[in-house]
C-alpha positions in Angstrom: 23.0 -3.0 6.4 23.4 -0.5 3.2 21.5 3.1 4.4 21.2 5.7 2.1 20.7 9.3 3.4 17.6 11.1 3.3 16.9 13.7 0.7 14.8 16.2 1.3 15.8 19.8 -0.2 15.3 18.4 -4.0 13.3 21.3 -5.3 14.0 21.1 -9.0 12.3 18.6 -11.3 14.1 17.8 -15.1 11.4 18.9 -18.0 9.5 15.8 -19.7 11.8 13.8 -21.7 11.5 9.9 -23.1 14.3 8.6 -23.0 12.8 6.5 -26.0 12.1 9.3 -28.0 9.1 11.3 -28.4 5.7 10.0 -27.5 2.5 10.7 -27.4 1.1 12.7 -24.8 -1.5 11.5 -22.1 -5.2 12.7 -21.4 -7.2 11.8 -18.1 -10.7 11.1 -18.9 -12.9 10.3 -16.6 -15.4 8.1 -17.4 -18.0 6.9 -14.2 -17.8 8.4 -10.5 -19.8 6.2 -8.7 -20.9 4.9 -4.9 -19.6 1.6 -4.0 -21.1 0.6 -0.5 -21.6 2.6 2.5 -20.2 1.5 6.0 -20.6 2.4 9.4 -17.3 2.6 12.1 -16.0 -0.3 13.5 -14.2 1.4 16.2 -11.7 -1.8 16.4 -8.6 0.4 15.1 -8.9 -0.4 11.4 -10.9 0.8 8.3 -11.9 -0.1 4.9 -8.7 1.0 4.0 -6.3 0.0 6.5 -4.9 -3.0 4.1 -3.7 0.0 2.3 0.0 -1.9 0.9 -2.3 -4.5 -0.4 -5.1 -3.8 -2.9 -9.3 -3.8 -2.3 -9.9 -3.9 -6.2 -8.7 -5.9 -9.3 -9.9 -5.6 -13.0 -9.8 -9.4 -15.4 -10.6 -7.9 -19.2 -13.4 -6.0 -18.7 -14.6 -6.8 -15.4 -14.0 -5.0 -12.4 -14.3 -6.4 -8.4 -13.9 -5.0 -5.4 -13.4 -6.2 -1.4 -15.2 -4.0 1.3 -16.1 -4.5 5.0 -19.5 -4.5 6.7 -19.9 -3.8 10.8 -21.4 -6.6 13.0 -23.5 -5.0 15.6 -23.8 -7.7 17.7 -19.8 -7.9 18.0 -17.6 -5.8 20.1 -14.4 -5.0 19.0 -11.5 -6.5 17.6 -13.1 -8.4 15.6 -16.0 -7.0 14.2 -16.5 -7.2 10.8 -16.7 -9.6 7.9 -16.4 -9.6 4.3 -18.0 -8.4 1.2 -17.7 -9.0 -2.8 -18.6 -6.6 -5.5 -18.9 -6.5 -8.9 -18.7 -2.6 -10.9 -20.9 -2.4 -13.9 -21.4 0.7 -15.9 -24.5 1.2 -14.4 -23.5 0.8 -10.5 -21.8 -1.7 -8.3 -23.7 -5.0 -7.3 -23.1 -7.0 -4.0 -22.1 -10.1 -5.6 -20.8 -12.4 -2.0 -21.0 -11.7 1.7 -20.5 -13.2 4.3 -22.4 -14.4 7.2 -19.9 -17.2 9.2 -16.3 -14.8 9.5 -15.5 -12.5 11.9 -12.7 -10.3 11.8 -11.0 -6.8 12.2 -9.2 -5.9 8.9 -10.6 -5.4 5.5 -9.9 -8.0 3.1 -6.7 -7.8 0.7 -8.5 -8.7 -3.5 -6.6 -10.3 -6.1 -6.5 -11.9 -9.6 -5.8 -14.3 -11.9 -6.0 -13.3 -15.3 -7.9 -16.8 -16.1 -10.6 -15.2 -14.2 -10.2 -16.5 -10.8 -10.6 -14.0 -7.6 -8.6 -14.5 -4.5 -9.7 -12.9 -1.4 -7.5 -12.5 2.0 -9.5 -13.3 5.0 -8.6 -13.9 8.9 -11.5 -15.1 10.2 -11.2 -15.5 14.7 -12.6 -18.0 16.7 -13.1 -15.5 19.3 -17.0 -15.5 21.1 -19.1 -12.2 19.9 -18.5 -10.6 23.2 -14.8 -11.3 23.0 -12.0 -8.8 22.1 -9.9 -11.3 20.3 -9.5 -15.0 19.7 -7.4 -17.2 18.3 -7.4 -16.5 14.4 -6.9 -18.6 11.1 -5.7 -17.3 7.9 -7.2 -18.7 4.5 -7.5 -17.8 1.3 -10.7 -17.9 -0.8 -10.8 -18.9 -4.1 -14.0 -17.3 -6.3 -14.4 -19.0 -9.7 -13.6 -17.4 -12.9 -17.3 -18.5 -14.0 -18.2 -14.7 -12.3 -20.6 -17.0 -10.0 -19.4 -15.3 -6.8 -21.9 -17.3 -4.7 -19.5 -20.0 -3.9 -15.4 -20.0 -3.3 -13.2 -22.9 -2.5 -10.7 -22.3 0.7 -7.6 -22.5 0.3 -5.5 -22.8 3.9 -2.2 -21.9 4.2 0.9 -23.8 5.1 3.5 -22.3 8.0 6.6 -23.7 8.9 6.1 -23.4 12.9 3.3 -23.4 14.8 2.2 -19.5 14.9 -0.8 -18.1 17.1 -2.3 -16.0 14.9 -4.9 -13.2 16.2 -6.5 -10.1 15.0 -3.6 -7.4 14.2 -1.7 -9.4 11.2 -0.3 -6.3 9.2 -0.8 -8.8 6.3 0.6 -8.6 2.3 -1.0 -10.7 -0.2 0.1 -10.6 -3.9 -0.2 -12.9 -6.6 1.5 -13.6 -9.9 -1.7 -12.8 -12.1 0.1 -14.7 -15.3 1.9 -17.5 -13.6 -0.7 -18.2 -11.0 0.9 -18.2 -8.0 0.6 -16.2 -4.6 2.6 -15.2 -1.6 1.5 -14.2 1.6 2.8 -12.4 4.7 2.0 -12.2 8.6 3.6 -9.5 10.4 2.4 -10.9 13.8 5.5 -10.6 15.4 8.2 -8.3 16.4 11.3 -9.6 15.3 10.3 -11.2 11.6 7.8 -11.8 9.2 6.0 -15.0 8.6 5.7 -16.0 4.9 4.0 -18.6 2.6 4.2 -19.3 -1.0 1.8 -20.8 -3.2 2.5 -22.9 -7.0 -0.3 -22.9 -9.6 -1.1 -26.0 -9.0 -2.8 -25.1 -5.2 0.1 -26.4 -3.2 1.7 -24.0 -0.5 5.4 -25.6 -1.5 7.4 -23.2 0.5 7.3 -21.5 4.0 9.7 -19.1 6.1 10.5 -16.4 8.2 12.0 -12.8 7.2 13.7 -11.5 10.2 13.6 -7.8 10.4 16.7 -5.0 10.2 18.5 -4.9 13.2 18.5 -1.3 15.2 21.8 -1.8 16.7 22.0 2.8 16.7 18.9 2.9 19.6 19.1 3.3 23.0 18.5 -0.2 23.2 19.3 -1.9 20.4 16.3 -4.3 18.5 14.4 -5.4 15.8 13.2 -3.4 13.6 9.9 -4.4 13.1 8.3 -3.4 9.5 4.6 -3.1 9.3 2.3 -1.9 6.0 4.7 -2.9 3.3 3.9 -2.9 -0.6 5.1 -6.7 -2.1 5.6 -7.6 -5.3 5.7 -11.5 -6.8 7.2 -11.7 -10.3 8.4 -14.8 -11.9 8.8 -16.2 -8.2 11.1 -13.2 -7.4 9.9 -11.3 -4.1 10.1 -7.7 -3.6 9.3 -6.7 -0.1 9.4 -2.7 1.4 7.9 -1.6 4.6 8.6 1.5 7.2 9.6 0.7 11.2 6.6 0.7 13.0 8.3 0.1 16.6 7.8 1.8 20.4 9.5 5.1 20.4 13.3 4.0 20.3 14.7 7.3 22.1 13.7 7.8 25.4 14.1 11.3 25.8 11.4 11.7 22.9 9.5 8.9 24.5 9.6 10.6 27.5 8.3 14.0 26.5 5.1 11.9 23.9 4.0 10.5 27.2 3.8 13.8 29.0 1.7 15.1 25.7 -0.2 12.2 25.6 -0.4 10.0 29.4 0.9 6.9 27.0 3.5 4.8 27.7 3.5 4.3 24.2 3.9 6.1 20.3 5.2 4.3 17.2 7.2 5.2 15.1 7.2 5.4 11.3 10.5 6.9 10.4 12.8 4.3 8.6 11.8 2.6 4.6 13.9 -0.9 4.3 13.5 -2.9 0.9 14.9 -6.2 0.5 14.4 -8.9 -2.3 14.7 -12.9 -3.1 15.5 -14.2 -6.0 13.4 -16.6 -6.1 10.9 -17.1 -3.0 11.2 -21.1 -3.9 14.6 -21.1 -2.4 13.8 -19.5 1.0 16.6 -17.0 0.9 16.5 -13.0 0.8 19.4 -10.4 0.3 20.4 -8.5 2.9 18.2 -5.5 4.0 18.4 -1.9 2.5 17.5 1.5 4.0 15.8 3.6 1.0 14.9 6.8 3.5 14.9 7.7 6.8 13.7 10.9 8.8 14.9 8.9 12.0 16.8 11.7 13.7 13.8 14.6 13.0 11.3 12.5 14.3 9.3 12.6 10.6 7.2 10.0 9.2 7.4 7.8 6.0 4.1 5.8 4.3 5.0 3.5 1.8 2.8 3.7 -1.3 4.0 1.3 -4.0 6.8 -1.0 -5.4 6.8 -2.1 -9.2 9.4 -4.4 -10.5 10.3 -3.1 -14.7 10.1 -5.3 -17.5 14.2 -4.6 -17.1 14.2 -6.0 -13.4 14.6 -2.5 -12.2 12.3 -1.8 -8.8 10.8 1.3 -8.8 9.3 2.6 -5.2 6.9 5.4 -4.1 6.5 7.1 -0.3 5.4 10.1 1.7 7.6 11.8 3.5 7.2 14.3 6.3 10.5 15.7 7.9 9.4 16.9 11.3 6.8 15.4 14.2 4.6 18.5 15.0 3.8 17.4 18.4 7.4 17.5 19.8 9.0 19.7 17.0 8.6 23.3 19.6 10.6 21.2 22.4 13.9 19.4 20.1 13.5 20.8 16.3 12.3 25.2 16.7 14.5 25.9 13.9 14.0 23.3 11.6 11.2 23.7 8.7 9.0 21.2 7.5 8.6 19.5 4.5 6.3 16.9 3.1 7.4 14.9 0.2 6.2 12.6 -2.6 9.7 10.3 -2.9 10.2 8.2 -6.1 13.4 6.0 -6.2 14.5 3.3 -8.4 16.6 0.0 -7.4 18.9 -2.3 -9.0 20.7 -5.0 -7.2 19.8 -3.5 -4.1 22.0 -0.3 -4.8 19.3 3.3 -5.0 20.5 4.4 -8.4 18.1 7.4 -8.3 15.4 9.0 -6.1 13.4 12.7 -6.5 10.4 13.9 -5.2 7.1 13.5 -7.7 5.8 17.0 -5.6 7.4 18.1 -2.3 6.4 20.9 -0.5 8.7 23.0 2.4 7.2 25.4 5.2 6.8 28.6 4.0 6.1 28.2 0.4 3.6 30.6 -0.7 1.7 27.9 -3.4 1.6 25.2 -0.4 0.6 22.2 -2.9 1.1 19.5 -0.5 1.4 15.7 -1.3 -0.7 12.9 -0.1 -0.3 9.1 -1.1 0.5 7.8 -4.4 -0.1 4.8 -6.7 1.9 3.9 -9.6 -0.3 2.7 -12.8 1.0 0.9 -15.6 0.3 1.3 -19.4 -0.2 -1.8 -21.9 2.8 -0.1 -23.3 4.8 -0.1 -20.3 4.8 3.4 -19.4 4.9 4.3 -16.2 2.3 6.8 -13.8 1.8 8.0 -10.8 -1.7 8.7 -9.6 -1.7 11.1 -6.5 -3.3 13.4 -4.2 -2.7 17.1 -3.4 -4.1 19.3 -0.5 -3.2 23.0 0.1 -3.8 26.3 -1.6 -3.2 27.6 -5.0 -1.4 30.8 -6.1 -4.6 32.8 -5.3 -4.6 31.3 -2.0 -7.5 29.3 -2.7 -8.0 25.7 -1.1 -6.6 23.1 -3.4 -8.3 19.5 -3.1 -7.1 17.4 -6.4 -5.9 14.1 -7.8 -3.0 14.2 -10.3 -1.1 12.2 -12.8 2.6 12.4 -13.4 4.5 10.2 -16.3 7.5 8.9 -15.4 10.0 8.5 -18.7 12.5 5.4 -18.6 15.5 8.1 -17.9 13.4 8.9 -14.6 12.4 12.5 -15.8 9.1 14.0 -14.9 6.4 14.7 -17.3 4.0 17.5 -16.9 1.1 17.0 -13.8 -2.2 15.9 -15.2 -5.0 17.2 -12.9 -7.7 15.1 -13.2 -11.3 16.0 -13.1 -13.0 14.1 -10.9 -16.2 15.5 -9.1 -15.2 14.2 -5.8 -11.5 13.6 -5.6 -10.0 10.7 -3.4 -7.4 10.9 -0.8 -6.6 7.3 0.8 -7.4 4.7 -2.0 -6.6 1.6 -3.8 -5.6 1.1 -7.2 -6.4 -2.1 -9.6 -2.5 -2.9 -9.9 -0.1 -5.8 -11.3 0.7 -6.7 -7.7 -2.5 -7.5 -7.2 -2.9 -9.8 -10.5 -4.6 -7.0 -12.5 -2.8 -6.3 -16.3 -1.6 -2.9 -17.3 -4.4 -0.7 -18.7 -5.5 2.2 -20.6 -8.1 2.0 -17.7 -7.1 3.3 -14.1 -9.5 1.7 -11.3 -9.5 4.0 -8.4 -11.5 2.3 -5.1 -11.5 5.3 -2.2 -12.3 6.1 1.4 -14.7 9.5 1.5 -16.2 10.1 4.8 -18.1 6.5 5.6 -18.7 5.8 1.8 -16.6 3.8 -0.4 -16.1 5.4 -4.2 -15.4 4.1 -7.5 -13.6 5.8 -10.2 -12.8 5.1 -13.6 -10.4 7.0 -15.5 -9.2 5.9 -19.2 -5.8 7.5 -20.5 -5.9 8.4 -23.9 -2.9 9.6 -26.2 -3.3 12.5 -27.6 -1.1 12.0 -31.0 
């Protein structure tokens, strides 16, 4: 196992350069802010955006879709919800599908093919309406690229063992949006992941399992379980990064959570691991790599996104917080904190660079703090990142935006683009290539704001 130190005390970021040359520089416009569905809680443990490594919306040409969730009231939890399907038009969103049969507790993971086809993620449970949880049986739903949403052929998926599957699947569902093929993962264990892979011609060909890193450093050594990774399928090459998401692995922090909190247990979400195949037909994957790790200040890491270059370099996005507030008084009182928005870039599993888009340490007068990030891709190839910011400005004013950052092929930093929106977005998805949708002038933006779901467009012009 390759591990790379963390790196948090990167304060200085290189002015914008292409490393093609000069080019021409980018302007946010926002074009519609609009109200997709409204939805009321679940209370099961997930959200509408819970599926957040995966994507909710997808755009073919001109056409934009999106996934969402309604509640079932005469369910209890787990599985409480089912699906719905949307289509955006200028003018509004319109509920295009729903349905009436599935039960379930996640939202629904949306993807593409660029011949107009939708593919929708569901986990429908056999489980009885006042039953926590049930048995559970993944499928994939094919809508036709007609745009007649009323009808969808069902795709299920092969496994190579027998595999009880049940509410909680931490799933990743990607597609090859040009080559029409899709992979699919089921984190429903604690020592590996369950995958599937399907050809273009409908036929689930191939079938494994990714066994996790091994965390032979804990007090008692285990698998390192990964949960809410962001996957990539490209010409039938897998990219696959998640963060740990095990039981507290050192008991004396364990021990002082429980006193805080009367639980036996607390996750963690403190180590980022990437690792890759070649070519998913074959079965095999490389050898796992830690990108960051905040493991021995008890911090926290989200993955955001993974995007595989036109040159077969893999460029990765995550939050990063250094310290965990709740126990930081007792083991870290002289320690600051810091909150990062990490960017690295891999090659043959070797980190050949990493820098924070925005990162933010304790005691900064101008505390512009980072949230999530998305990157977006132009027709052109160049590369974004939309993200959010929280905090206060110089004048000490609250700060509530969403930004844009260029990232130049040398990995230099343009200049932040705030971008106007009425109501900005803090957890959202992104119409992205991962999820079958083409790079475009257009950014989709499908977010979470209180117990309404939002839609934003935003076209990026040059300004020559």
């Amino acid at each position: 196992m390759q591990i790379i130190a963390r790196t948090i005390c990167i304060l200085a970021v290189a002015s914008f350069v292409n490393a093609a040359g000069s080019a021409p520089v980018l302007k946010p416009v926002v074009e519609i802010e609009q109200e997709v569905y409204t939805y009321k809680p679940a209370d099961n443990g997930s959200g509408p955006t819970w599926c957040f490594g995966n994507t909710c919306i997808v755009r073919v040409g001109q056409k934009v879709f999106a996934s969402g969730i309604r509640t079932l009231p005469d369910r209890i939890p787990l599985n409480n919800v089912s699906w719905m399907l949307f289509e955006g038009f200028d003018s509004g969103w319109k509920q295009s599908s729903i349905n009436h049969d599935m039960r379930e507790r996640e939202p629904c993971p949306l993807a593409c093919f660029q011949d107009g086809r939708l593919l929708l993620s569901v986990n429908p449970n056999s489980c009885g309406p006042k039953e926590k949880d049930g048995r559970a049986q993944p499928q994939v739903l094919e809508f036709p690229a007609s745009g007649k949403l009323e009808t969808f052929k069902t795709h299920i998926p092969k496994w190579n063992s027998e595999i009880r599957f049940h509410a909680h699947t931490y799933r990743s569902f990607v597609v090859d949006g040009d080559r029409q093929e899709m992979v699919l993962f089921y984190s429903t264990a604690y020592d590996k992941t369950y995958w599937t892979f399907c050809e273009s011609n409908g036929q689930w060909s191939t079938q494994g399992e990714l066994e996790f890193p091994w965390g032979g450093e804990y007090d008692k050594p285990q698998p390192v379980r990964l949960c809410y990774p962001v996957v990539q399928l490209k010409n039938r090459a897998v990219h696959f990064c998640g963060v740990s998401d095990i039981i507290e692995p050192y008991k004396k922090w364990r021990d002082y959570k429980k006193q805080l909190s009367g639980r036996d247990w607390d996750y963690d979400f403190r180590r980022l691991f990437y690792t890759w195949s070649d070519n998913i037909s074959t079965g095999k994957f490389h050898k796992w790599v830690e990108i960051a790790s905040c493991d021995k200040t008890c911090g926290w890491i989200t993955p955001c996104d993974l995007w595989v270059g036109p040159d077969g370099q893999v460029h990765v996005l995550w939050t990063e917080r250094a310290l965990n507030e709740s126990i930081r008084k007792r083991f870290f009182p002289d320690e600051k904190q810091s909150i990062a928005l990490n960017y690295a870039t891999i090659r043959d599993g070797e980190v050949v660079m990493r820098k924070p888009v925005l990162y933010w340490r304790e005691g900064q007068k101008v505390a512009e703090v980072p949230g999530r990030g998305r990157f977006h891709i132009m027709p052109d190839g160049r590369l974004l990142v939309f993200f959010q910011v929280h905090g206060n400005n110089a004048t000490g004013q609250p700060l509530y935006e969403n930004r844009l950052v260029e990232i130049a092929a040398d990995g230099t930093l343009g200049p932040a683009m705030v971008i106007p929106l009425k109501r900005p977005m803090e957890g959202f998805f992104t119409a992205n290539v991962r999820g079958g949708s083409k790079p475009s002038v257009f950014l989709d933006v499908l977010g979470e704001m209180g117990n309404a779901i939002r839609y934003a467009r935003i076209r990026i012009d040059e300004v020559k």
